[in-house]
C-alpha positions as CSV (number, residue, x, y, z in Angstrom):
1,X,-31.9,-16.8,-12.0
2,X,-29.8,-18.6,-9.9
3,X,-26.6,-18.2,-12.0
4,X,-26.9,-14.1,-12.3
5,X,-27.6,-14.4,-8.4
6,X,-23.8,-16.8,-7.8
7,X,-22.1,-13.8,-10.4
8,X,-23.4,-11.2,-8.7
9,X,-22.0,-12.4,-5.4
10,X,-18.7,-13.3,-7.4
11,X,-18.2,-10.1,-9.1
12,X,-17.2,-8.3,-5.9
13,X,-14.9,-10.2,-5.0
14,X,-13.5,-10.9,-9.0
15,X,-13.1,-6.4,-8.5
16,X,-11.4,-6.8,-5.6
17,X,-8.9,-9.2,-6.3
18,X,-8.0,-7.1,-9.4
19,X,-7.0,-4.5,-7.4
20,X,-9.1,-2.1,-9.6
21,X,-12.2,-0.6,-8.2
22,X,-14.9,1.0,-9.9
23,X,-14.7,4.4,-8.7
24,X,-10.9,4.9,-7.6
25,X,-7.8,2.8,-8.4
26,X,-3.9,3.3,-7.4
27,X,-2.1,0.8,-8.5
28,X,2.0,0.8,-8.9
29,X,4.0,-2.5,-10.7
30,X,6.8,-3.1,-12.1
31,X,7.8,-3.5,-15.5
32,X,9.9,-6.4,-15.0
33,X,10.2,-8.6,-12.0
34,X,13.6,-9.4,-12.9
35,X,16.0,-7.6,-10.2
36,X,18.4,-10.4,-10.0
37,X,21.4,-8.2,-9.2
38,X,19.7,-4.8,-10.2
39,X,20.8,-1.2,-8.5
40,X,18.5,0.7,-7.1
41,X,19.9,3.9,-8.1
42,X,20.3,7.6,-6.5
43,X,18.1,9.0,-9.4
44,X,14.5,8.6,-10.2
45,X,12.3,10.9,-13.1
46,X,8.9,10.0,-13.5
47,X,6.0,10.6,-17.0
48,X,2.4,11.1,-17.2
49,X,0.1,9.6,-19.8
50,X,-3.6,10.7,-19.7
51,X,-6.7,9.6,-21.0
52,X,-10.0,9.8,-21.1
53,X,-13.4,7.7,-22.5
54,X,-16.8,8.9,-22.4
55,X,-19.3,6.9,-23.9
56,X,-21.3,7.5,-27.0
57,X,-24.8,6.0,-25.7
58,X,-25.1,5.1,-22.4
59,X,-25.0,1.0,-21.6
60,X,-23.1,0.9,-25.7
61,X,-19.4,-0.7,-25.7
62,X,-18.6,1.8,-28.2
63,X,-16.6,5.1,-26.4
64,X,-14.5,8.1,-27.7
65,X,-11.5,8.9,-25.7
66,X,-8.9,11.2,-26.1
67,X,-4.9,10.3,-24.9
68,X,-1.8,12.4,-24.2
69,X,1.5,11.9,-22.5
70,X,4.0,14.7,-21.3
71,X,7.4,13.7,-22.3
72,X,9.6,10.5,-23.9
73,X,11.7,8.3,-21.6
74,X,15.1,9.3,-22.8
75,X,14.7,12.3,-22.6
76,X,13.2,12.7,-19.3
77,X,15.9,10.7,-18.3
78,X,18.5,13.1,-19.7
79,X,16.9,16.4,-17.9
80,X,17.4,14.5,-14.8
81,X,20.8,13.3,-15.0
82,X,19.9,9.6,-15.7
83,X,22.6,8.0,-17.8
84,X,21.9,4.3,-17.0
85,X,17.7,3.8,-16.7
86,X,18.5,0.4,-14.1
87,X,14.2,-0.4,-13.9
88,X,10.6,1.5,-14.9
89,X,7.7,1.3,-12.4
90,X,3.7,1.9,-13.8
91,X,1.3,3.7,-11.9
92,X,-2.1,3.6,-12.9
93,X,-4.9,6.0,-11.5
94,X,-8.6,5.3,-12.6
95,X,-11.6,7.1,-11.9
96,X,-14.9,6.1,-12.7
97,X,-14.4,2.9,-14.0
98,X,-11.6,3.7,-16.4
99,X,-13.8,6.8,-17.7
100,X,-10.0,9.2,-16.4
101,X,-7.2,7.2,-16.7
102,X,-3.7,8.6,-15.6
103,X,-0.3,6.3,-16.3
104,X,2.9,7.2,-14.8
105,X,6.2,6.0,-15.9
106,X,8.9,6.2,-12.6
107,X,12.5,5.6,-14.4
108,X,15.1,4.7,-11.2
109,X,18.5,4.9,-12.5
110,X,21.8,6.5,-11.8
């Protein structure tokens, strides 16, 4: 009893230190944290990736999802005038505890 009553006051805190929440989450990173001499770049070109899980039975592990994406790096670049991808960003956008997931890719480059 007293150890699911110490992870129940834990787990909040574990969620928000993630930086995921359970029913919203916006979260950008980097690809790399290597920008030792890296240029910013006057271009930038972003792609979407969705997905989404619903579960089979509810409190089961088990889930079928379905996953897309828009467009391929390189060629995204390309259509806007990116010859030299410098450094990606992520963006992740979860609803519902991961149940809608949508991933951006933002290419900066000149």
């Amino acid at each position: 009893m007293i150890k699911i009553l110490i992870f129940l006051l834990i787990l909040p805190i574990m969620i928000a230190s993630s930086g995921c929440g359970l029913l919203y989450t916006n979260v950008t990173r980097p690809h790399s944290r290597d920008f030792n001499n890296t240029p910013i770049g006057s271009k930038k070109c972003t792609i979407s990736a969705h997905k989404i899980q619903v579960p089979i039975m509810p409190l089961a592990r088990s889930r079928v999802s379905a996953e897309w994406n828009t467009e391929r790096i390189n060629e995204t670049a390309q259509k806007a005038g990116i010859k030299k991808i410098y450094y990606t960003e992520l963006k992740t956008q979860e609803f519902l505890i991961g149940t809608y997931r949508r991933q951006t890719i933002i290419i900066y480059g000149d």
